[in-house]
C-alpha positions in Angstrom: 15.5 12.0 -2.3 18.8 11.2 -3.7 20.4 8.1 -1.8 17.0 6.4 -0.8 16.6 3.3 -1.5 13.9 0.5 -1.3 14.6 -2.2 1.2 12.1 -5.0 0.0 13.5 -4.4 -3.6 17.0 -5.0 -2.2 16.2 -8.1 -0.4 14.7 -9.4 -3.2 17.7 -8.6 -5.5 19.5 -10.3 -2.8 17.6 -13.4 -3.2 18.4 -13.4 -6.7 22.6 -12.8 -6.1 22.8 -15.5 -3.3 20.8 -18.0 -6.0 23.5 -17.4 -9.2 26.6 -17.5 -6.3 25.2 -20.6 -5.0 24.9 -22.3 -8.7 21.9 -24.2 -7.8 18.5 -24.5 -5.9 18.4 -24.0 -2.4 15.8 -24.3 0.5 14.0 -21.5 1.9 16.0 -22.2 5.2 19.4 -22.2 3.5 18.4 -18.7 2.2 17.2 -17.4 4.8 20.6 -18.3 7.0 22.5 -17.0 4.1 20.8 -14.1 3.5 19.9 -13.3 7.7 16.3 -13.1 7.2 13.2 -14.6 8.8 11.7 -17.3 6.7 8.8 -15.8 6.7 10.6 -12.3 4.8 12.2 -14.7 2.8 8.7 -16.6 1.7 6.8 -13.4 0.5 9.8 -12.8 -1.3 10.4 -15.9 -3.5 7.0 -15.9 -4.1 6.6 -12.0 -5.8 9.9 -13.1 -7.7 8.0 -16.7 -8.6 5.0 -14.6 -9.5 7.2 -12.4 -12.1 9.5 -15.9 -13.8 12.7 -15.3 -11.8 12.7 -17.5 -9.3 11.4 -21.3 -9.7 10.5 -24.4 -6.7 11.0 -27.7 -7.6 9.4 -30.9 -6.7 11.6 -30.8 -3.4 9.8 -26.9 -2.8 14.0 -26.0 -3.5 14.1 -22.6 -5.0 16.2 -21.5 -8.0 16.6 -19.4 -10.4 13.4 -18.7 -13.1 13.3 -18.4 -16.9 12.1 -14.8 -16.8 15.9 -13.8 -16.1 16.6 -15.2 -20.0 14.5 -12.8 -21.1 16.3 -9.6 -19.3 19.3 -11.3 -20.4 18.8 -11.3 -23.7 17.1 -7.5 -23.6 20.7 -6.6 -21.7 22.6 -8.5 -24.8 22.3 -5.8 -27.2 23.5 -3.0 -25.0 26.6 -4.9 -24.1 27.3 -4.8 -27.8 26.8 -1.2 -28.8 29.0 -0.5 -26.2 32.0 -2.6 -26.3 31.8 -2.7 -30.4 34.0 0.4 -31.3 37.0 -0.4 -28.6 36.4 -4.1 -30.0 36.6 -2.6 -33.2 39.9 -0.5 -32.7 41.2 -3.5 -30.9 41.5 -6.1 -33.2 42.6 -3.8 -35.9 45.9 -2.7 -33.9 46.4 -6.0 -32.8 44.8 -8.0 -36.2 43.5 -10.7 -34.4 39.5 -11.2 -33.5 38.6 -9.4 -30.4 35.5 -10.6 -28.2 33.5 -9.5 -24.6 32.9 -12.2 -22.5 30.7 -12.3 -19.7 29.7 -15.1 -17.2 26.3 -16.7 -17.8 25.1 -20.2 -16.2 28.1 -21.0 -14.4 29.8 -20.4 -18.2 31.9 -17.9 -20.3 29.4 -16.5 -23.0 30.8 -14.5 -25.7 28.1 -11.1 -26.3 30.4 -9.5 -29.0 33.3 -9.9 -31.3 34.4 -8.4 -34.1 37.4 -9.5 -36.9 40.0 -7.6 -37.7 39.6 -6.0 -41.2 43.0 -5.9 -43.4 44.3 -9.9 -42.0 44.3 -12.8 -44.6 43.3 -15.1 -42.2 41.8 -15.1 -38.5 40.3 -16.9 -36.1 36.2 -17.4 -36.5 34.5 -17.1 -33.1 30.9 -16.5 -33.2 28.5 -14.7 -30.5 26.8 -17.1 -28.3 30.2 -19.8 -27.9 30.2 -20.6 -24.8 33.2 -22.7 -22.9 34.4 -23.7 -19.1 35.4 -20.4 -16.7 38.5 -22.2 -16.1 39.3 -22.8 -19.8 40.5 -20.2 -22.2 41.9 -16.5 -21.4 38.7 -15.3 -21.7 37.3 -17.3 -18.6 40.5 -17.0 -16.8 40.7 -13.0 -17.3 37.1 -13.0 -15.1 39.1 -13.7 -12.1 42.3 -12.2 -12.6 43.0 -9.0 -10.6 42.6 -5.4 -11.3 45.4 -4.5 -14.2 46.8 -7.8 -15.1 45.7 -10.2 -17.9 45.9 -13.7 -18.7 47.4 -15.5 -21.7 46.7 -19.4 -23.1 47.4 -21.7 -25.6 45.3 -24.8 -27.1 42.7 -24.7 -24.2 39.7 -24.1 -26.2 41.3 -25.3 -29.9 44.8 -26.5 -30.7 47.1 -23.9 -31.9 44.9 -20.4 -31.2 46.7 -18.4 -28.7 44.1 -15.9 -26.4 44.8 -12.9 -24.1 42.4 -11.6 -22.4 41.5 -8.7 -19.2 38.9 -8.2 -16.5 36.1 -5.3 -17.1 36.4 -3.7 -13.9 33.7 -1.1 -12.6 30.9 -1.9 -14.2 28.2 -2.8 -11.3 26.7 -5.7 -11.6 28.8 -7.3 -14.5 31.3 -9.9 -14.8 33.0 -9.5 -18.2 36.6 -9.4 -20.0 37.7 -8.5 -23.1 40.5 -10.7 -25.2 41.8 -11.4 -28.3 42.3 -15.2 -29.7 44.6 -15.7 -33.0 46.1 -19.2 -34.3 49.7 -17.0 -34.4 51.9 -16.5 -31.4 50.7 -13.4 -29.4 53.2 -11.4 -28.3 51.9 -10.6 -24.7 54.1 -7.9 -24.0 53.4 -5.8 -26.9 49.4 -6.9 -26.7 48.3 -7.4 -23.1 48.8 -3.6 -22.1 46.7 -2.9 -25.6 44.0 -5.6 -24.3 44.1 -4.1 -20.9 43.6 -0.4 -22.8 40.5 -1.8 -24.4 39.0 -3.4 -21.4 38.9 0.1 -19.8 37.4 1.5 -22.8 34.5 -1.1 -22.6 34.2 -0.1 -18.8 33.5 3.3 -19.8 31.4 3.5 -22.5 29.3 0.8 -20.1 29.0 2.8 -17.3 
């Protein structure tokens, strides 16, 4: 029936969320206080998720996050790129500077797609897989700006390239912006509204 769902599987998913928020391992009592759930709950479920890779102990019995999430990570990847390619696409060539999706990963900013613009002379390189600081570059500092606004910065990441980037709001489940880097001065008021543009377009061909 439509609107059911499946408690145990929603604890479990829970277990996972609290892990990434808390950016490390935790003890079964820490998870259980943050999660309100007997220890005993909490123990059958770390050790289903344990069975399946995504949850890990350590030598302390601490419990963290497993290597079987890489894999759905990487199976996810692809998808993220079909979809974001063809605003990514139309984005860079109005603006004719390399466009990129960024999404968190590790505590990081991971870049899952970009795309050069096509008719420039020169541009900036940035390659799928680049990862850098969330608190260094537009495209980290877009994950926390608020609905509607974007974020612009200069030489964080590399002297001389300029970046403006914009949350991905709506998508459940993903933390994501789009932006634009160039080693020429962007001029925000003419290219934030079209980065904003394109980061709703990614939110809809992703939902």
């Amino acid at each position: 029936m439509a609107g059911e769902t499946s408690q145990t599987l929603d604890r479990g998913l829970r277990v996972l969320s609290c892990l990434a928020a808390h950016g490390g391992p935790m003890t079964a009592t820490a998870l259980a206080g943050e999660l309100d759930l007997n220890r005993t709950v909490v123990h059958r479920l770390v050790s289903t998720l344990e069975s399946h890779g995504l949850v890990r102990r350590d030598d302390d019995a601490r419990i963290g996050l497993g290597t079987g999430l890489l894999g759905l990570a990487g199976a996810v990847r692809p998808w993220l790129r079909a979809g974001a390619t063809p605003a990514l696409r139309r984005l860079a060539d109005d603006v004719g500077a390399t466009a990129h999706l960024t999404v968190v990963d590790g505590g990081e900013a991971l870049a899952v797609a970009v795309v050069e613009p096509t008719w420039t002379d020169f541009h900036v390189a940035y390659r799928v897989g680049a990862r850098h600081p969330l608190d260094r570059g537009a495209a980290g500092r877009a994950l926390a700006a608020e609905v509607g606004t974007y974020v612009s910065t200069e030489g964080e990441l590399q002297p001389g390239a300029y970046g403006l980037a914009a949350p991905v709001v709506g998508v459940p489940g993903l933390a994501a912006s789009v932006g634009v880097v160039t080693l020429g001065v962007l001029d925000a008021g003419r290219v934030g509204p079209r980065v904003l543009a394109s980061a709703a377009e990614v939110a809809a061909a992703l939902r």
